[in-house]
C-alpha positions in Angstrom: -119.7 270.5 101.6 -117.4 268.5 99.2 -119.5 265.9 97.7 -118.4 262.5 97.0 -116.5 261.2 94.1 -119.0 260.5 91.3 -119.1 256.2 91.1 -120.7 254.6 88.2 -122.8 251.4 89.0 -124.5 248.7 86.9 -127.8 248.8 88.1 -130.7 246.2 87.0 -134.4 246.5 86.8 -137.2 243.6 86.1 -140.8 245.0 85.2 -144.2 243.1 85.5 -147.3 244.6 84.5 -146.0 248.2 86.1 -144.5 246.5 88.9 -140.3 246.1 89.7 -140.8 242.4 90.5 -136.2 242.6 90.7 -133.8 244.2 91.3 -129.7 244.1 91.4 -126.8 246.8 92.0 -123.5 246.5 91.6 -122.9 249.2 94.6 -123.5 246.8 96.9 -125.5 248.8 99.7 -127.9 246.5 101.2 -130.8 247.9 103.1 -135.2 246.9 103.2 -135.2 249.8 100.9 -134.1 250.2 97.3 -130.7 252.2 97.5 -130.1 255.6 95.5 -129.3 253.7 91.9 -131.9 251.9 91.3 -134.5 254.9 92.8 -132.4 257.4 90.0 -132.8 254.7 87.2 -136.6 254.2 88.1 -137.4 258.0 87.4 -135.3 257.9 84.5 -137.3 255.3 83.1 -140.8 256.9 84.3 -139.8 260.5 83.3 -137.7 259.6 80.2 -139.7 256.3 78.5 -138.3 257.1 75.1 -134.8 257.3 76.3 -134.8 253.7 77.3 -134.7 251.6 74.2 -137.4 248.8 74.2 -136.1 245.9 73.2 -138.1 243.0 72.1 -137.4 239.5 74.0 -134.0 238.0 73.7 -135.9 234.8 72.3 -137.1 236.1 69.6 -134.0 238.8 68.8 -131.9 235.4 68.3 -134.6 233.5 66.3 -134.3 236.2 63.9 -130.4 235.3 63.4 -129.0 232.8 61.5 -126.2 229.8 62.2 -123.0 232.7 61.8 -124.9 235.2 63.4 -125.5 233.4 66.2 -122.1 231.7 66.8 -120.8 235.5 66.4 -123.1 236.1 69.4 -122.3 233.8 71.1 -118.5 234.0 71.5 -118.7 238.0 71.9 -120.5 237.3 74.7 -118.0 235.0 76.2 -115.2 236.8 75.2 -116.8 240.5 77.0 -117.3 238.4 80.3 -115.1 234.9 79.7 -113.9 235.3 83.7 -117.7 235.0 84.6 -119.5 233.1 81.8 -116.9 230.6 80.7 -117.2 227.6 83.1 -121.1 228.1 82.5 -120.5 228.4 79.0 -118.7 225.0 78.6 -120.9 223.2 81.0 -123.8 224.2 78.9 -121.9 223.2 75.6 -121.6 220.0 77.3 -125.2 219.4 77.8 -126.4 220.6 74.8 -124.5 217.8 72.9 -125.0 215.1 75.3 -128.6 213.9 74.1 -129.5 212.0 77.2 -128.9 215.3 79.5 -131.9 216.6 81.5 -131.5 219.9 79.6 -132.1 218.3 76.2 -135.5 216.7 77.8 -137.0 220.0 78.0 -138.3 222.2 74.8 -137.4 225.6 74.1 -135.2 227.5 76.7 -136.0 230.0 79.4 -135.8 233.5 78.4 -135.7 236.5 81.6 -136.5 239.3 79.3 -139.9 237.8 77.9 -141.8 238.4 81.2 -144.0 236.4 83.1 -148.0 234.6 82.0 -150.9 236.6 82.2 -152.0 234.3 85.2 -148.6 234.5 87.1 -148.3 235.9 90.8 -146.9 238.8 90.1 -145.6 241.5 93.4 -143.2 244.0 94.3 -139.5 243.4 94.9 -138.8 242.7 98.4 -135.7 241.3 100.0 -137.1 239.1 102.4 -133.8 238.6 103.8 -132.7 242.8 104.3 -135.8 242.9 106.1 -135.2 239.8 108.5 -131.8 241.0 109.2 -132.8 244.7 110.1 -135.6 244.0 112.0 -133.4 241.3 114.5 -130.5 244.3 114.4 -133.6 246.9 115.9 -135.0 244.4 118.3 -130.9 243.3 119.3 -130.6 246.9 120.1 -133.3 247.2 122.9 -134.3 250.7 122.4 -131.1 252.2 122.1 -130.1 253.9 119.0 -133.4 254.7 117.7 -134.3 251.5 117.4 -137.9 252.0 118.3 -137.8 254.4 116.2 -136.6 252.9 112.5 -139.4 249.5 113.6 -141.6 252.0 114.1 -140.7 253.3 110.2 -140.6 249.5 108.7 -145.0 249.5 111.0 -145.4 252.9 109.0 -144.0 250.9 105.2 -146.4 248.2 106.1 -149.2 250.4 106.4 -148.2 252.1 103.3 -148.1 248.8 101.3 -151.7 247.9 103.0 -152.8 251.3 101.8 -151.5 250.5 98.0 -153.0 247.0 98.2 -149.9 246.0 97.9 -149.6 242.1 98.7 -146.1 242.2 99.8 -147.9 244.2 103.5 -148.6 240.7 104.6 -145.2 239.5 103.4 -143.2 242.0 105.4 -145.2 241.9 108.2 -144.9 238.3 108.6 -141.3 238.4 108.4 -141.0 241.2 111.4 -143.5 239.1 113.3 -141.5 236.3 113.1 -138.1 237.9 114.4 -140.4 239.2 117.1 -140.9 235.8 118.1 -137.5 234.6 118.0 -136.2 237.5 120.3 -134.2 235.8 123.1 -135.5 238.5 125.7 -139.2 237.0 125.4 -138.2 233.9 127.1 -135.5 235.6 129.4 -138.6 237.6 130.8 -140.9 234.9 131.0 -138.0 232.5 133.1 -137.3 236.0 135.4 -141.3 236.7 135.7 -140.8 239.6 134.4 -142.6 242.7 132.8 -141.5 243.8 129.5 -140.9 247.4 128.6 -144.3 249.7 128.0 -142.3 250.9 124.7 -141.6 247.1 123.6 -145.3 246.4 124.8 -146.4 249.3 122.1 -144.8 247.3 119.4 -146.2 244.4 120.1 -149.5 246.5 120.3 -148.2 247.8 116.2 -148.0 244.1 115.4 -151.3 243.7 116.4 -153.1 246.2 114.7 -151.5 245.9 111.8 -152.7 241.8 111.8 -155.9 243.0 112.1 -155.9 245.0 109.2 -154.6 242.8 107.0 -157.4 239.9 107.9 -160.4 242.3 108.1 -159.3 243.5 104.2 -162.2 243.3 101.8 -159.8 242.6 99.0 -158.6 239.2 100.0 -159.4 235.6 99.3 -160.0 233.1 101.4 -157.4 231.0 100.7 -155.3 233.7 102.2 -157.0 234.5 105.0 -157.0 230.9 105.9 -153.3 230.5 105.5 -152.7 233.9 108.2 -155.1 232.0 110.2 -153.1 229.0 110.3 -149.9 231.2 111.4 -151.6 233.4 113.6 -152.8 230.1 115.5 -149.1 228.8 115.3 -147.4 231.8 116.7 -150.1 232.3 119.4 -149.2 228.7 120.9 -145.4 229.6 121.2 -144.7 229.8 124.6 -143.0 232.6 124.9 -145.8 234.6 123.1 -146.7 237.7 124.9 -150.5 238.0 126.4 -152.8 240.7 125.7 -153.1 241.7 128.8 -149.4 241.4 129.6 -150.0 239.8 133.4 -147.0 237.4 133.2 -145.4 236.3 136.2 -145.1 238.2 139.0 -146.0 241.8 137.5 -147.3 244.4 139.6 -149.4 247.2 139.1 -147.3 250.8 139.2 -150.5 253.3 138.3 -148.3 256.5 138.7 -149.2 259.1 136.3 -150.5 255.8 133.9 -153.6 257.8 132.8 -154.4 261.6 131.8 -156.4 262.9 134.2 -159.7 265.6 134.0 -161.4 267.1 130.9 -158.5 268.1 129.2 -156.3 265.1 128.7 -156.7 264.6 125.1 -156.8 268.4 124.2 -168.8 264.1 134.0 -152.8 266.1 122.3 -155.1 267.4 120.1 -153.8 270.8 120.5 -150.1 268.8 118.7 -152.2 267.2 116.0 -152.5 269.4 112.9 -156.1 270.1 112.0 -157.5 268.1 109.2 -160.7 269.3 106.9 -162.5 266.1 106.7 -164.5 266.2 103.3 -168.0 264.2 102.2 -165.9 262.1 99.3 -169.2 260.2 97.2 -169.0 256.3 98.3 -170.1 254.1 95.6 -173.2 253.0 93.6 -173.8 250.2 95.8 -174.6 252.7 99.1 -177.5 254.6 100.1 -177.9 257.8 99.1 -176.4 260.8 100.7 -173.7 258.0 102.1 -170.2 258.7 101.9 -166.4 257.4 103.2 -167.0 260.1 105.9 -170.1 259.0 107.3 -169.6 255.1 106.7 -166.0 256.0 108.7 -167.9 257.7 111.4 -170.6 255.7 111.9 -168.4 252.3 112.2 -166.4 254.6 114.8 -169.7 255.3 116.6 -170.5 251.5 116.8 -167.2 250.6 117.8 -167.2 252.9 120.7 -170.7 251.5 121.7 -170.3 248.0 121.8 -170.3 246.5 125.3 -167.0 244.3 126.3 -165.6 243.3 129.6 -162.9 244.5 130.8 -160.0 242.5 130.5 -157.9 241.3 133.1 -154.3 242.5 132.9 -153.2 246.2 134.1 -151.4 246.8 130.5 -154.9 246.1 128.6 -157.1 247.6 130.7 -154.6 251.2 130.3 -155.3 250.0 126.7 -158.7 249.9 126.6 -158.8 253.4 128.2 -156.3 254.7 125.5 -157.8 253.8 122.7 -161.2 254.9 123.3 -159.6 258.6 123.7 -158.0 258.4 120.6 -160.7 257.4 118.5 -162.8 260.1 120.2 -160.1 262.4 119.7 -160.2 261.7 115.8 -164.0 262.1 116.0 -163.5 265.7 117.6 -161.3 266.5 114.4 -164.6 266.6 112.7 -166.9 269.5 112.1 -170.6 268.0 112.4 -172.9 268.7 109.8 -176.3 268.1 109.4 -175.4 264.4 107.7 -173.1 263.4 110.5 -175.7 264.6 112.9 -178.1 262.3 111.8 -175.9 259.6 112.1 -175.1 261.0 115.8 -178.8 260.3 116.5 -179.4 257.4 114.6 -176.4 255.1 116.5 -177.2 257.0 119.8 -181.3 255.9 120.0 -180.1 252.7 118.4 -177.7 252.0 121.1 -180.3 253.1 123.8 -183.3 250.5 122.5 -180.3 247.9 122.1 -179.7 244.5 123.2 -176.7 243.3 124.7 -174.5 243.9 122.7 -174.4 247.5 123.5 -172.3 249.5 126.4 -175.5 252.0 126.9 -178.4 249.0 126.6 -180.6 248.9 129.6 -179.4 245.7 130.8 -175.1 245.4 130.7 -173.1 242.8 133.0 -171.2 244.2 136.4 -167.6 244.1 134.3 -169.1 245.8 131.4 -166.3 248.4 130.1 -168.1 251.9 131.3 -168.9 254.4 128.7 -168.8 257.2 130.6 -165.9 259.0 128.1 -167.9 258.0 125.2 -171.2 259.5 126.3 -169.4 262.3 127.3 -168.7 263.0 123.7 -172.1 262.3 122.4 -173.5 264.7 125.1 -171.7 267.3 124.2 -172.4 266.6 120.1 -176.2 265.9 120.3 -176.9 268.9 122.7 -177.4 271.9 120.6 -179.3 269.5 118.2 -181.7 266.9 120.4 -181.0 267.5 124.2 -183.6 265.3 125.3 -181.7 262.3 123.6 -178.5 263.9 124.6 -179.5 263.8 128.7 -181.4 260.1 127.9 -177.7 259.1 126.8 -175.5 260.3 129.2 -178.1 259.6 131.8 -177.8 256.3 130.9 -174.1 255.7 130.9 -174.1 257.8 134.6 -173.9 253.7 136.1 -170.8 252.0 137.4 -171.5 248.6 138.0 -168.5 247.3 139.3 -169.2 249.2 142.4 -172.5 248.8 143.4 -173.9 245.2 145.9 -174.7 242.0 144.1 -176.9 241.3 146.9 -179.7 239.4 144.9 -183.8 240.7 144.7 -186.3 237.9 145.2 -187.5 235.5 147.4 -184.9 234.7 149.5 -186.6 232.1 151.1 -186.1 229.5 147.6 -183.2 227.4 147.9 -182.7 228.1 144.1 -182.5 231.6 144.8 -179.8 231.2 147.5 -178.0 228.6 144.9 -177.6 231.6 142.3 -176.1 234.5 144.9 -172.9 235.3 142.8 -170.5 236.3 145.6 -169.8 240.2 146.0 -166.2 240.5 145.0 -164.5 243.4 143.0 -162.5 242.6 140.1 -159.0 244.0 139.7 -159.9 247.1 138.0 -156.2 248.8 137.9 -157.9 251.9 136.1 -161.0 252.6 138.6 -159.4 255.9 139.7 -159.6 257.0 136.1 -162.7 255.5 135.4 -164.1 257.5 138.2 -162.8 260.5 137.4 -164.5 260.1 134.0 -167.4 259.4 135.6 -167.6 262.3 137.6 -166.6 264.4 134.2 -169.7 263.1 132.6 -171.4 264.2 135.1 -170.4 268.1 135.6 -170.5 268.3 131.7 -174.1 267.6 132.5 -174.3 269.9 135.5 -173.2 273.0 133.6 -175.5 272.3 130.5 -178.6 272.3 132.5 -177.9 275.5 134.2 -181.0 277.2 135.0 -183.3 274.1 134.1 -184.9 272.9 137.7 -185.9 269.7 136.3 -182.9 268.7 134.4 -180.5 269.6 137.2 -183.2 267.7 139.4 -182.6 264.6 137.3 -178.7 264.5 137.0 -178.5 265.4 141.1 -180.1 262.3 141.5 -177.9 260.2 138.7 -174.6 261.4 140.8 -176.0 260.6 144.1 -177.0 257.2 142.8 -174.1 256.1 140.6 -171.2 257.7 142.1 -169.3 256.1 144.7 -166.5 258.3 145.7 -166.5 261.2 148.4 -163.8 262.9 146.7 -165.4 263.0 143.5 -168.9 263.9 145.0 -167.1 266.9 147.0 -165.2 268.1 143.6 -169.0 268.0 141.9 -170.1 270.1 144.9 -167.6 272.7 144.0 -168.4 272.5 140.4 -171.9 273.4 141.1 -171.0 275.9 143.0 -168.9 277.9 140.9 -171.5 277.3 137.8 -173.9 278.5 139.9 -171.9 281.5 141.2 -170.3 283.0 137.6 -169.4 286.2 137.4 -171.6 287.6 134.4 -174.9 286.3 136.1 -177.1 286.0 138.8 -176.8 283.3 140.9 -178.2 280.0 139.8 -180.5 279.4 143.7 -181.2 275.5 142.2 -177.7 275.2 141.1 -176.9 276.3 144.6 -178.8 273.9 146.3 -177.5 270.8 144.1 -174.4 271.9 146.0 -175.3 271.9 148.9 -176.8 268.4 148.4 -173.6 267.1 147.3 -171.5 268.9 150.1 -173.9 267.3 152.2 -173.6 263.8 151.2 
C-alpha cells in the first residue's frame, strides 16, 4: 500500500515526577487519546534518555547571562517568531516599565520548565473536553456505528486507569457520567413512558459498576470520597435519572428467551472464555498465614454470593440479579480447587448455615429473600468429593422457595393480636420465577444423581422436592431424571432410585 507522505510536526511534552501532566501537537488530530506524535516522542524519550538533552530550568539558564546576553536573547526570540510573540512582547515591555502595573507587584516570574512543588497535585494529561465531546458523539449516535462499542472502550480505559491508581479514573468517569445525564433521549423516554434499550440499559449498568469501584478503593481519602458522594447524591435527584430497576412508566414485562435455561447455560459461555491458571500470589505481612490475593478474592466472592437480599422490584433488576450471580459463579468455576480454597469452601459454607440474617442459607430468611438455589448448586457440587455431609446440609437448605409457599399464620388464632399481624397472602411480581424454578429443580437432580445408590440420602432429597417444589412440570421432569439415573446403561438398576420416580410421577 502507498504510505502517506512523511509530515513533520512540533510536538510538546510536560513531565511531573514520571507523569506527562501536558501535552500539545501541531498536527492537530484531536481524539481522548494521545495521537501518533506525541506516543513516537514518548518512546523516544523512554528508550533513548541520553538522546534528549536535559536542560536545566529556563530560570536559571538566563540568571547565568548577563545585560547583552540577555537582550541578545531576547530579540532572537522575537525576531524567530515576531508574527506570534510580538504584541505579547510589547505589552509585557509595557508593564515591566510601568511601576504601578500588577505584574511589577509580584516577585520573580513564572517559569514552565522548572516543574511543579513537591506538594503539588500532580496527574496525567487528560483532555477533559475530547472526552466530553466523544462521549455526547457515541451516545448522539444511538447504537449505530459502533457506538456501543467505542463507550464500551472509553468503560474499559477507566478500568485501566482504576487499575494504575491512576486519579484521572474518577475524572473521566465523571465526565462520561455527566453526558449520560444530559442525553435528550432520557427525558424523551420518561415523557413517552417508555423503556430504554437493554443495550443502553447495560451501559448505564458499566456506569454503575465502575462508581462502585471507585468509592469502595482502599487508596482514597475521605475528602474524596465525600465530594463523589456529594455528586452521586446530585445526579441521583435529576429527574430524568434512570432507576435500578428500570420500571418507568408503562413498561411491560417481555420474558422471551430473557434467561438461559437448564444446567448448561453458563458452560437442581464458559466454553468462549479462554481458560485462566489462577495462581496462590503471597498477600502481605499484615494477613494470616497461608492467605493469599486468591483466597481473599474467593472468599469475598463466597460471601457475596451468600448474603441474603430481596429481590428487587423492576423486571430489568431482577434479570440482573440472576445474571450476575452466574457470572461470578462462572469465574469461580475457572478455578481449580486446592486443598486451601477448600478450606475456605467449608469455612463460609458452615458459616453461612449457623448464620444470622444476614445470610441467604440462614435458618430463618424473609418470603422475598433472593433464592440461592444456583449458588448452592455450585457449593454442592465443590464440597462433595471433600465433605458430603455439609455438601447435602447446604443444598438441603437452599431446596426452599418462599415466595410460593401460604402465609397462613401458626398460633392461636383465637388472640386478636394474632389476627392483627396476618400479613396478607399475595405474590410479588417475580418476573424471573420460571427461571428461578428451573434452578430450583437443577439443584435438586444435581442432588438426585449424587446420592445414587444411598437409600437414606435419596430418602432425604425426595422429601426436599416434594416439600419445596411447587411446579408439576418441574416435578414430572425430576421423575424422568430419576428414572434415567436409575436406569443407566453400565449398571444395574438403581430399585430406590426407581421408586423416587415413581413417587414423583405420582405426585
Amino acid at each position: 500500500m502507498q504510505s502517506e507522505p512523511e509530515t513533520v510536526c512540533n510536538v510538546a511534552i510536560s513531565f511531573d515526577r514520571c507523569k506527562i501532566t501536558s501535552v500539545t501537537c501541531s498536527c492537530g488530530n484531536k481524539d481522548i487519546f494521545y495521537c501518533a506524535h506525541v506516543v513516537a516522542l514518548s518512546l523516544y524519550r523512554i528508550r533513548k534518555p541520553d538522546q534528549v538533552k536535559l536542560h536545566l530550568p529556563i530560570s536559571e539558564t538566563l540568571f547565568q547571562m548577563n545585560r547583552d546576553q540577555l537582550q541578545k536573547f531576547v530579540q532572537y526570540l522575537i525576531t524567530v517568531h515576531h508574527t506570534e510573540v510580538l504584541p505579547t512582547a510589547q505589552k509585557l515591555a509595557d508593564e515591566i516599565l510601568s511601576q504601578n502595573s500588577e505584574i511589577n507587584q509580584v516577585h520573580g516570574a513564572p517559569d514552565p520548565t522548572a516543574g511543579a512543588s513537591i506538594d503539588d497535585e500532580n496527574c496525567w494529561h487528560l483532555d477533559e473536553e475530547q472526552v466530553q465531546e466523544q462521549v455526547k458523539l457515541f451516545l448522539s449516535q444511538g447504537g449505530y456505528h459502533g457506538s456501543g462499542k467505542q463507550l464500551n472502550l472509553l468503560f474499559a480505559k477507566v478500568r485501566e486507569m482504576l487499575k494504575m491508581r491512576d486519579s484521572n479514573g474518577a475524572r473521566m468517569l465523571t465526565l462520561i457520567t455527566e453526558q449520560f445525564m444530559a442525553d435528550p433521549r432520557l427525558s424523551l423516554w420518561r415523557q413517552q413512558g417508555t423503556a430504554m434499550t437493554d443495550k443502553y440499559r447495560q451501559l448505564w449498568d458499566e456506569l454503575g459498576a465502575l462508581w462502585m469501584c471507585i468509592v469502595l478503593n482502599p487508596h482514597c481519602k475521605l475528602e474524596q470520597k465525600a465530594s463523589w458522594l456529594k455528586q452521586l447524591k446530585k445526579w441521583n435527584s435529576v429527574d430524568v435519572c434512570p432507576w435500578e430497576d428500570g420500571n418507568h412508566g408503562n413498561e411491560l414485562p417481555n420474558l422471551t428467551n430473557a434467561l438461559p435455561q437448564g444446567a448448561n447455560a453458563n458452560q437442581e459461555n464458559m466454553a468462549q472464555c479462554k481458560s485462566l491458571e489462577y495462581q496462590h500470589l503471597p498477600a502481605h505481612k499484615f494477613l494470616e498465614e497461608g492467605e493469599s490475593y486468591l483466597t481473599l478474592a474467593v472468599e469475598v466472592a463466597l460471601i457475596g454470593l451468600g448474603q441474603q437480599r430481596i429481590m428487587p422490584d423492576g423486571l430489568y433488576a431482577q434479570e440482573k440479579v440472576c445474571r450476575n450471580e452466574e457470572q461470578l459463579i462462572s469465574k469461580l468455576q475457572e478455578i481449580e480447587l486446592d486443598d486451601t480454597l477448600v478450606k475456605i469452601f467449608r469455612k463460609q459454607a458452615v458459616f453461612l448455615l449457623e448464620a444470622g440474617p444476614y445470610s441467604g442459607l440462614g435458618e430463618v430468611i424473609h418470603r422475598e429473600s433472593v433464592p440461592m438455589h444456583t449458588f448452592a448448586k455450585y457449593l454442592f457440587t465443590s464440597l462433595l468429593p471433600h465433605d458430603a455431609e455439609l455438601a447435602y446440609k447446604t443444598a438441603l437448605r437452599a431446596m426452599r422457595l418462599l415466595v410460593l409457599e401460604s402465609t397462613a399464620p401458626s398460633g392461636d388464632m383465637s388472640r386478636p393480636h394474632h389476627i392483627a399481624s396476618v400479613v396478607p397472602n399475595r405474590y410479588p411480581r417475580w418476573f424471573t420465577l420460571s427461571h428461578i424454578e428451573s434452578q430450583q429443580c437443577e439443584l435438586a437432580s444435581t442432588m438426585l444423581t449424587a446420592a445414587k445408590g444411598d437409600v437414606q440420602r435419596l430418602g432425604t432429597v425426595l422429601e426436599s422436592i416434594q416439600k419445596n417444589i411447587h411446579s408439576s412440570s418441574h416435578i414430572f421432569k425430576l421423575a424422568q431424571d430419576a428414572f434415567k439415573i436409575a436406569t443407566l446403561m453400565d449398571s444395574l438398576p438403581d430399585i430406590t432410585l426407581l421408586k423416587v420416580s415413581l413417587e414423583l410421577g405420582l405426585q
